[in-house]
Residue, then its C-alpha position, 0 to 999 in steps of 0.5 A: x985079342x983082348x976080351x970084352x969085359x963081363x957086366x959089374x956086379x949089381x952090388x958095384x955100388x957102395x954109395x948110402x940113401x940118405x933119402x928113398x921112398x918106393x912109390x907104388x902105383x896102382x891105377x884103377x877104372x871106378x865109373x863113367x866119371x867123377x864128379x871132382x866137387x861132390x867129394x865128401x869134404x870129410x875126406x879133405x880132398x884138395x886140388x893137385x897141380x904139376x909143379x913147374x920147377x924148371x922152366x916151362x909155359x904156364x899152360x903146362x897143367x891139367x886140363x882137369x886138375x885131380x883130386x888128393x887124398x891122404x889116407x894116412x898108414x896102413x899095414x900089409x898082410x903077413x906075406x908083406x911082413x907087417x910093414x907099414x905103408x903111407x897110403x894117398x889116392x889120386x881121382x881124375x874126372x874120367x872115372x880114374x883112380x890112382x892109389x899110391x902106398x909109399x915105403x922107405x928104401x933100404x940104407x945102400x944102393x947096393x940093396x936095391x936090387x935085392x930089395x926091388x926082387x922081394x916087393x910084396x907085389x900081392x900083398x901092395x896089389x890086395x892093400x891097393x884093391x882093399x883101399x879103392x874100394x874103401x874109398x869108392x863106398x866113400x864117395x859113391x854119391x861123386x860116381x857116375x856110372x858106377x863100374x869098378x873092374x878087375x883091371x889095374x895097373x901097377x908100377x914101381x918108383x924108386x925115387x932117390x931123393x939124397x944119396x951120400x955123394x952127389x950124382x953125376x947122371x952120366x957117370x952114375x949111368x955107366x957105373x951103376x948101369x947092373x945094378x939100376x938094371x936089376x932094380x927096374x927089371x925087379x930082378x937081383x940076379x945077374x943080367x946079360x949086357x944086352x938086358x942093361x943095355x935095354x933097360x937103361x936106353x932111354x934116360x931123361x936128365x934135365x941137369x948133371x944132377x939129375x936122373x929118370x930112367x923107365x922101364x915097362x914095370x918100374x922106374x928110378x928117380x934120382x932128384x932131390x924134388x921129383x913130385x912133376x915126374x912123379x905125378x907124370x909117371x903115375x898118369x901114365x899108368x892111369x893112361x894105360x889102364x884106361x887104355x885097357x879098359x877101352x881095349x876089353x869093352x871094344x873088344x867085347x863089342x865087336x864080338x858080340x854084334x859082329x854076328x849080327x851081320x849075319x842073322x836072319x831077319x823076319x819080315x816083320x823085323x825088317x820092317x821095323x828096323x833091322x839090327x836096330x839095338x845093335x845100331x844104336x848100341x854100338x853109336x853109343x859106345x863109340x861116341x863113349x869110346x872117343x869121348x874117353x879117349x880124348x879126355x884121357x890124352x888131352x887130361x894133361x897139357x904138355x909141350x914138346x921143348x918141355x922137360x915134362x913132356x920128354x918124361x912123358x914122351x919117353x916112359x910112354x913108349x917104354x910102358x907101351x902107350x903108343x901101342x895100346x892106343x894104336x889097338x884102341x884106334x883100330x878096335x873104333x874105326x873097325x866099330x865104325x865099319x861095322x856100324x857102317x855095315x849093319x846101317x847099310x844092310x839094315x837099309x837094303x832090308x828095309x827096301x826090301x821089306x817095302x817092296x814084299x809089302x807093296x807087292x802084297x798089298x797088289x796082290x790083295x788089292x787084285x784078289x779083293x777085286x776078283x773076289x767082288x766082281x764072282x760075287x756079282 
């Protein structure tokens, strides 16, 4: 019987980066919204666009296009080991911002992983922070709602420009398939087949000669021009923090007025208007929830024959979009149940609040008139 043959070393490779950039994304929740055009112009912002190099429909774009800015080169901490980074931010009208440091790759493949394992991912988080909250002090007059939050989301691409023999995108699947698993897993020891097999499944090539391959925290770029995956890739990861955003406040919504249901009412509140600030608090943040969410998905308009929107459709599932937004589309209809709830309680209080009132109004109206005729 023969055996099955163990994975190849993640260093099977050999092959030399003429060209490699790390490109470290890091998406970030700053306001309510932004408004793109009271940028201060000192920043030199300009307007970004998803290049369509392959054919696609004109309308292939964003709705809203975002706004660039270069930030030149920063170092990172010690625990980065001084290294130098070329930092640039890109803002979305719906009060997202995305920071981008770039590093060059190591020379050899076979490195990758290695290099993949040792990623300052702190001191890349802490430059990032430190950089969106520069910039946020910057262009404070352009915010609106002003919020910036813990939340971030980071994620990883290592995009191979030129190598020293050109690619073949299935063959350099098969043979490389260790050591493109250890980079996206960000993990150079040894991987079972089944972990390989996961991290590749769902490759995306346009041409023999091209490749993209996702993961749930990194993803490899094999392209000489990679500037439209690129830019999908990094919106996803703006999509997801925005998706988490909404999930924490929906979150915290429903558990703070949940206990509203269940809260005695006076009789003077009743008659005012029971569970009235709950009511319009949560209609508020519901008409923002979906507002958010609409704008969020609909930022960019893809097609499904596209390039793009396989890139898009694959790594989404990969980052786990589909199910982020499920849990924020059952978060609002249980917000629209609740509202629902505490309107109809609210009601029924009310009704009974005027029944109680009427009632006592007769009795006071049948003791008044008591009262007057023992005074006759």
């Amino acid at each position: 019987m023969s055996q099955r043959a163990e994975p190849p070393e993640p260093g099977a490779g050999g092959r030399r980066i003429l060209e490699g950039r790390l490109h470290a994304f890091f998406a970030f929740d700053v306001a309510n919204a932004i408004e793109l055009e009271a940028i201060p112009s000192v920043l030199r912002p300009g307007r970004a666009s998803l290049r369509r190099r392959r054919p696609a429909p004109e309308y292939v774009e964003y709705a809203v296009a975002p706004v660039d800015i270069a930030l030149g080169e920063r170092e990172l901490g010690p625990h980065g080991g001084g290294a130098r980074v070329a930092a640039s931010a890109r803002l979305f009208d719906f009060g997202a911002v995305s920071v981008c440091l770039t590093l060059p790759l190591p020379e050899t493949l076979e490195a990758l992983p290695a290099f993949a394992q040792a990623l300052p991912q702190e001191e890349l988080a802490s430059e990032a922070r430190r950089v969106v909250e520069e910039l946020v002090r910057e262009i404070r007059p352009a915010l609106r709602g002003l919020g910036l939050n813990e939340l971030v989301e980071d994620y990883f691409v290592f995009h191979l420009g030129a190598l020293d023999r050109p690619i073949d995108a299935e063959a350099f699947l098969r043979e490389e398939a260790a050591l493109l698993a250890a980079t996206l897993c960000l993990d150079a020891g040894r991987l079972s087949r089944q972990q390989i097999e996961e991290a590749l499944r769902d490759p995306v090539s346009y041409s023999p000669g091209d490749l993209l391959v996702a993961d749930w925290g990194a993803a490899i770029v094999c392209d000489t021009d990679a500037a439209d995956a690129l830019a999908v890739l990094e919106f996803l990861n703006v999509q997801l923090v925005e998706l988490r955003f909404l999930d924490s406040r929906l979150d915290r919504a429903l558990a703070r007025f949940s206990e509203e249901v269940y809260q005695n009412e006076t009789l003077w509140r009743a008659i005012r208007g029971p569970h009235r600030v709950a009511i319009r608090a949560l209609s508020e943040l519901t008409v923002e929830a979906e507002s958010l969410s609409e704008r969020v998905e609909n930022a960019v308009k893809l097609v499904p024959d596209v390039y793009l929107a396989r890139v898009y459709r694959r790594s989404a599932g990969r980052l786990g979009l589909p199910t982020w937004s499920r849990m924020v589309s059952s978060k609002l209809e249980a917000l629209r149940h609740l509202t629902t709830v505490l309107r109809e309680s609210a009601a029924a209080r009310r009704a009974e609040a005027l029944e109680i009132t009427i009632i006592l109004l007769i009795a006071l109206e049948i003791a008044l008139a008591l009262l007057g005729r023992l005074g006759n």
